[in-house]
C-alpha positions in Angstrom: 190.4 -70.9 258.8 187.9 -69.7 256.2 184.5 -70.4 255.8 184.8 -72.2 252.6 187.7 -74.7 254.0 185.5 -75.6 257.0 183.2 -77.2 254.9 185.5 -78.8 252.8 187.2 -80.5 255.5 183.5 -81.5 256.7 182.9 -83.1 253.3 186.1 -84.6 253.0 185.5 -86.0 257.1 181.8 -87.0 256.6 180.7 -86.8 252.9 178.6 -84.3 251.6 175.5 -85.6 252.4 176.4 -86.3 256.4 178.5 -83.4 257.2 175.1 -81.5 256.0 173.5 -83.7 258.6 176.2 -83.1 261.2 176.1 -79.7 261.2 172.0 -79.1 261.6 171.1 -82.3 263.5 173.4 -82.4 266.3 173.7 -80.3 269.1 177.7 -80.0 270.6 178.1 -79.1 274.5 181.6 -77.6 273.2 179.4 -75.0 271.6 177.5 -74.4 274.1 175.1 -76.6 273.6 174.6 -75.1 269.8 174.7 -77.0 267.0 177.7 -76.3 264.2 175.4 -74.0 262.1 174.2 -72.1 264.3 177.5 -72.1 266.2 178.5 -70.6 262.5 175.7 -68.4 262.5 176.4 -66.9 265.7 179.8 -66.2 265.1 181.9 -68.7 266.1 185.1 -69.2 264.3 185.3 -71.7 261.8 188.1 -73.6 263.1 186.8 -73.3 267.2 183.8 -75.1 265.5 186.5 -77.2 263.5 188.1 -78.3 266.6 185.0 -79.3 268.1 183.7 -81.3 265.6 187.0 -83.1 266.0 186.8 -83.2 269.3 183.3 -85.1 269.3 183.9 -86.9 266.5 187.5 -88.4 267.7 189.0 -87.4 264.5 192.7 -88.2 264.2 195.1 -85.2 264.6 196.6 -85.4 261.4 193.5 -84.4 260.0 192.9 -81.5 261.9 
């Protein structure tokens, strides 16, 4: 998964304004305890970050 589709499917999940929120605010113990931009930051694939995020979240698997 790129980058660029990571964040789309954030925007599309959360809306622009809360994904930005969800990926800065809230640390994820699936990240080791990071939160998804600095997750990003450190390297962490996109979609392991994705999956995540999904994880947490409970988001259906159709939209994975």
């Amino acid at each position: 998964m790129k980058l660029s589709e990571f964040w789309n499917r954030m925007r599309t999940q959360f809306g622009p304004v809360y994904a930005e929120s969800v990926a800065v605010d809230q640390t994820l113990s699936q990240l080791g305890g990071r939160t998804v931009s600095a997750a990003l930051n450190d390297g962490v694939e996109p979609k392991q970050v994705w999956l995540a995020v999904c994880e947490v979240y409970q988001i259906p698997e159709n939209r994975r």
